[in-house]
C-alpha positions as CSV (number, residue, x, y, z in Angstrom):
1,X,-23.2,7.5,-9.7
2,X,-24.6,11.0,-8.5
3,X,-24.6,13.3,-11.6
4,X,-24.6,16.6,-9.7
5,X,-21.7,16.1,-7.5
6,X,-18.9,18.2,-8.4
7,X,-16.0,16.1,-10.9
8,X,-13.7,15.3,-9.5
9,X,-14.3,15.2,-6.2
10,X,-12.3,13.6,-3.1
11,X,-13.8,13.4,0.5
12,X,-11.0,14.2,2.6
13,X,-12.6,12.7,5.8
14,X,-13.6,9.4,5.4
15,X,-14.1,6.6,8.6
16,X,-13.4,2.6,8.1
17,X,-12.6,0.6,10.5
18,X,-13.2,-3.5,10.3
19,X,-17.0,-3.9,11.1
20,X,-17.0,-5.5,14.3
21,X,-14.9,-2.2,15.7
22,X,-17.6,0.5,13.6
23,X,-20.2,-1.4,15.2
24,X,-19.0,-0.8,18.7
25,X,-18.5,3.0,17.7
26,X,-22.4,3.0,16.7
27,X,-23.2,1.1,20.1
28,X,-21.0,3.8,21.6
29,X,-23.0,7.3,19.3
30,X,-26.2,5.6,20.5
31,X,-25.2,4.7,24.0
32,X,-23.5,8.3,24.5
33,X,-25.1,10.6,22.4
34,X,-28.6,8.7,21.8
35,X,-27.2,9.2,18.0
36,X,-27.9,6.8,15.4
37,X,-26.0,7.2,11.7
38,X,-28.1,5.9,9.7
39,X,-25.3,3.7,7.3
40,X,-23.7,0.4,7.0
41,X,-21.0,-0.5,9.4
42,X,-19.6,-3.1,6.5
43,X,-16.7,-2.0,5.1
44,X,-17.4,-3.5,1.7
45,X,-20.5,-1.0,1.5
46,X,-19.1,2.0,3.0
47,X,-16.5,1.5,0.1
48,X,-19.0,1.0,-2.6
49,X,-21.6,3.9,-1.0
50,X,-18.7,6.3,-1.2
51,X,-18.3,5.5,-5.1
52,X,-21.7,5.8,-5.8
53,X,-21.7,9.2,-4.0
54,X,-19.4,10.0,-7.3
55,X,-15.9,10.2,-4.6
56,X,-13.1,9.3,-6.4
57,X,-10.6,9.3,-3.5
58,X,-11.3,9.3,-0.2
59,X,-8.8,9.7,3.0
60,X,-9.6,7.1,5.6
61,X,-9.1,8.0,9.1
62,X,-8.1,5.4,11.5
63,X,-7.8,5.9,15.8
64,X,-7.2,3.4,17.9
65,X,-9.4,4.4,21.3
66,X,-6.9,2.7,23.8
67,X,-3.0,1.6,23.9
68,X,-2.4,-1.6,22.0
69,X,-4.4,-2.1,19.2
70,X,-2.9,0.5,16.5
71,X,-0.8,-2.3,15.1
72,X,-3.8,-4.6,14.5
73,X,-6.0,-1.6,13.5
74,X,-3.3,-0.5,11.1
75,X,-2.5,-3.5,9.6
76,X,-6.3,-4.4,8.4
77,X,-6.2,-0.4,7.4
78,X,-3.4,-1.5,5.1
79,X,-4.8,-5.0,3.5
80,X,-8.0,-2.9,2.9
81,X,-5.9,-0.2,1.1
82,X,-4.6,-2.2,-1.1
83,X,-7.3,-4.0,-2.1
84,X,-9.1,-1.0,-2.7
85,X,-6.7,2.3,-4.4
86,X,-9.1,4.2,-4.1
87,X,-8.5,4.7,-0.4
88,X,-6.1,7.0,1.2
89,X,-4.8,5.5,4.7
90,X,-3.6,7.6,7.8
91,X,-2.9,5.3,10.1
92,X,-3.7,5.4,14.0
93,X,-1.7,5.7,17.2
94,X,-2.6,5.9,20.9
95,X,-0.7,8.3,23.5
96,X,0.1,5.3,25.2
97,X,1.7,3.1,22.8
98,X,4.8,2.5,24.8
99,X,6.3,2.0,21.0
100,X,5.0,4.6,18.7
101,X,7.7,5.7,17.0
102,X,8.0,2.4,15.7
103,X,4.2,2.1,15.0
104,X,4.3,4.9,13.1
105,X,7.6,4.3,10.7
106,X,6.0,0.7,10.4
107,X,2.7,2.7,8.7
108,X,5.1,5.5,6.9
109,X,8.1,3.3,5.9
110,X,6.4,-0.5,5.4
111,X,2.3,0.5,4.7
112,X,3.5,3.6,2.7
113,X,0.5,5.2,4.7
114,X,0.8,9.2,4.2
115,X,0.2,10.3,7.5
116,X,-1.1,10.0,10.6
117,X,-4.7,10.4,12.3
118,X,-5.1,11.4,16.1
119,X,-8.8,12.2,17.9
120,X,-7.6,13.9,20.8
121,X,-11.2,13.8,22.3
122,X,-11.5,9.8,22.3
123,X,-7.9,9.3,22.8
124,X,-8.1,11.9,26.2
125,X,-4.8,13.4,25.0
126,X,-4.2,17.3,23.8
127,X,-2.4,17.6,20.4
128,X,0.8,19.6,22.5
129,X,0.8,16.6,24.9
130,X,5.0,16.1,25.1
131,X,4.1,12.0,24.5
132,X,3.4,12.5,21.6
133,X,7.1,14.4,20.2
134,X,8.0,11.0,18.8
135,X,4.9,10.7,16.7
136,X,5.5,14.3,14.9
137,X,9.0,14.2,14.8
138,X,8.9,10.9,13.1
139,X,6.2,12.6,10.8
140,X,8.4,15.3,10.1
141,X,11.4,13.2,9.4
142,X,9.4,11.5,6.9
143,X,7.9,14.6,5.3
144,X,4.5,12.7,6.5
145,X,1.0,14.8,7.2
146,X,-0.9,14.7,10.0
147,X,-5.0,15.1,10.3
148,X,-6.0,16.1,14.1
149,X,-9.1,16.2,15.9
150,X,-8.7,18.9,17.9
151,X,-11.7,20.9,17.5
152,X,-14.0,22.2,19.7
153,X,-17.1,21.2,17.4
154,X,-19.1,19.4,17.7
155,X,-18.3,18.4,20.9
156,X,-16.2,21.1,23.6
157,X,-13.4,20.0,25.1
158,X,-11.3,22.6,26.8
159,X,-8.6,20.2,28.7
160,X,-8.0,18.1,24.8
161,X,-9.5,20.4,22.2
162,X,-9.2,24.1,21.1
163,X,-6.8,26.3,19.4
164,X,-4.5,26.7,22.1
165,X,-3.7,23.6,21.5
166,X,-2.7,23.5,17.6
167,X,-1.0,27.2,18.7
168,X,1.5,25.5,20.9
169,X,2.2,22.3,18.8
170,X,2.9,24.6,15.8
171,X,5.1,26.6,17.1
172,X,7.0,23.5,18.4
173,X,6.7,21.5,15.1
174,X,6.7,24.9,12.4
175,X,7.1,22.5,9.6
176,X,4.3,20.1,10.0
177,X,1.6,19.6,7.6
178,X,-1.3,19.2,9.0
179,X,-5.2,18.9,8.6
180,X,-7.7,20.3,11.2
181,X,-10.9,18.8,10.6
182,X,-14.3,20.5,11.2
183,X,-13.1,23.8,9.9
184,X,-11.6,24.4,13.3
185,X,-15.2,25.9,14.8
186,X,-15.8,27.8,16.2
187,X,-12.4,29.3,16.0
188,X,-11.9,30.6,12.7
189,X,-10.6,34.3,13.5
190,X,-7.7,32.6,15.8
191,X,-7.0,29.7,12.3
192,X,-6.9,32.7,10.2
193,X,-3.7,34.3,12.2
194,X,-2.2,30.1,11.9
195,X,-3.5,29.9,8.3
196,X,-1.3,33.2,7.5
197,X,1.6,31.6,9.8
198,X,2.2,28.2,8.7
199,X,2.0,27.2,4.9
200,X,1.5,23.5,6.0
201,X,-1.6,24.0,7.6
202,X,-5.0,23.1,6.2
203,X,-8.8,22.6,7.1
204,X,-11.4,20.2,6.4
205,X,-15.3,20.6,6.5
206,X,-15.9,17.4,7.5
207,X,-19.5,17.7,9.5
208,X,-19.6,20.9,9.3
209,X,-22.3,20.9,6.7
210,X,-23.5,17.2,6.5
211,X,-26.3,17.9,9.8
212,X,-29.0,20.1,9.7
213,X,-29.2,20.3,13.1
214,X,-25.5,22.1,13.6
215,X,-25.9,25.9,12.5
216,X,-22.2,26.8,11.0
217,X,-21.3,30.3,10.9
218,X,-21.8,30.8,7.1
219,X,-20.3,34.2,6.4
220,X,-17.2,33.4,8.3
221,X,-16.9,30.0,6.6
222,X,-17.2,31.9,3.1
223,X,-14.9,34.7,4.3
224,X,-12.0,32.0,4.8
225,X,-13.0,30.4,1.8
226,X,-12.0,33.4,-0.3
227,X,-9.2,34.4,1.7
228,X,-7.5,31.1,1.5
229,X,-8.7,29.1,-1.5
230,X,-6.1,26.6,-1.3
231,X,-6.2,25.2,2.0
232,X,-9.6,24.1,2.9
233,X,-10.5,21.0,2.1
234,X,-14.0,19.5,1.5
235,X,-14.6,16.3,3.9
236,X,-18.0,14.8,4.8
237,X,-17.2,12.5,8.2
238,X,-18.9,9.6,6.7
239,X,-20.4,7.1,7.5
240,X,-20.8,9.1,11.1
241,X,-23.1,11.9,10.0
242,X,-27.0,11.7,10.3
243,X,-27.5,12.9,6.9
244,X,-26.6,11.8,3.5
245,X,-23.4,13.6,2.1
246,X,-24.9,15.0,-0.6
247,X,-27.1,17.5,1.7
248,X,-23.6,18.4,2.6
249,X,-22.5,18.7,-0.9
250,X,-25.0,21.2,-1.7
251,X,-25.3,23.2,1.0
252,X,-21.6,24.2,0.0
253,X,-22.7,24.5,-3.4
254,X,-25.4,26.9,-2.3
255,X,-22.9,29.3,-1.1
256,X,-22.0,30.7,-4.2
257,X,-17.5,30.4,-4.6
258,X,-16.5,31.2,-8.2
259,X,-15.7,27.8,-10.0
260,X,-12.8,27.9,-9.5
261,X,-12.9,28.3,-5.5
262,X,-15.1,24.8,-5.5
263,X,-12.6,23.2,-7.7
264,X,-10.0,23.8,-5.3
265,X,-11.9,22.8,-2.7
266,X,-13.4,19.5,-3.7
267,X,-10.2,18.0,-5.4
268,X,-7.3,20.2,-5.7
269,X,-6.5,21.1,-2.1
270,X,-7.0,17.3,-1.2
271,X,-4.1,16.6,-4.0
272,X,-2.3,19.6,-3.1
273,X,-1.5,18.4,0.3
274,X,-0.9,15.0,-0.5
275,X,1.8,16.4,-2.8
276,X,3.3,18.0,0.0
277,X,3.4,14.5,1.9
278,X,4.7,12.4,-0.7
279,X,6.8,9.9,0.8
């Protein structure tokens, strides 16, 4: 186990999927992006890489990338889970489901999932689509949390992804809680205003930090970090990241938070809003 990661430490932004699907999203990285992660696809040894990174809990996001398979997808999601506590499920459901709100009570009510994962990019869908009303009103009813990809980094978007977006669906849905992932770049002055707005609103950092090759805007990041200490989260978007996630790890260290700032940010946040989603 790493010896200078921070203790405790949760990684808020973890991908598993069964390996023959992972594979198929490598084929796809390489295929689209001529981008090549250079981990397992084997569930078993994501599981144990992410314990020997010194994670004690990690959130696992699942998608399903067309109508129809969120039921399989979340069912192997759950038999994983339980095998393995350490894992933290948020289960997946396509725009097109033609039943999602019973997909999604099936993961809340039966899997005892937390939440909910959407990627609004690979699912071609904006977060405010009307579709998806069932999906967030069944979260809601459920005091569930949901984690949305629905930043423009590292990939722009402006028909599925952007603050516009999260603007609209929160003032629709005021009591969600909800995860952005990525930090929200590059649109941190406009999640400041939502940050202040809506308590149930949080960030992650997943990527953010974990490729050299991204720039992030430091002094903003470190300016919202002291401002709101208790809602970003630290997540690393492994196993798709180029880079180990301890680069990632200390690159944040390197930034200089008091103690108690990285605390927060690499556990307590993490249990913070699970807290608030407690089924």
């Amino acid at each position: 186990m790493l010896t200078n990661n921070p203790k405790p430490l949760i990684d808020s932004h973890v991908h598993i999927f069964p390996e023959k699907m992972m594979k198929a999203i490598f084929t796809f990285f390489h295929a689209q992006y001529q981008w090549d992660p250079p981990f397992s696809t084997n569930p078993e040894v994501i599981l144990r890489d992410l314990e020997n990174q010194g994670v004690n809990k990690s959130f696992c996001l699942a998608y399903a990338h067309k109508p129809g398979i969120s039921r399989k997808l979340n069912s192997w999601l759950a038999g994983f889970s339980n095998s393995n506590p350490s894992i933290i499920p948020f289960g997946a459901v396509h725009p097109l489901d033609q039943d999602m709100r019973s997909i999604v009570l099936e993961c809340l009510d039966q899997f005892r999932f937390p939440g909910m994962k959407l990627h609004c990019q690979v699912q071609q869908c904006s977060p405010d689509d009307e579709r998806l009303n069932p999906l967030y009103e069944s979260i809601i009813e459920r005091s569930g949390g949901m984690i949305i990809h629905a930043s423009s980094f590292p990939q722009p978007h402006k028909k599925y992804l952007g603050i516009d977006h999260i603007s609209r669906l929160l003032k629709r849905f005021p009591d969600l809680n909800l995860i952005i992932p990525h930090l929200g770049l590059y649109e941190l002055p406009g999640y400041r205003k939502l940050l202040e707005k809506y308590p149930g609103l949080y960030l992650d950092t997943a990527f953010v930090f974990q490729n050299g090759g991204y720039i992030p805007p430091v002094d903003q990041i470190v300016e919202m970090l002291l401002a709101f200490p208790d809602r970003i989260i630290y997540g690393s978007d492994y196993p798709f990241i180029l880079e180990a996630p301890q680069n990632g790890i200390n690159r944040i260290l390197e930034l200089g938070l008091p103690p108690e700032s990285y605390r927060a940010l690499f556990y307590d946040n993490a249990m913070n809003f699970l807290a608030r989603i407690t089924l």
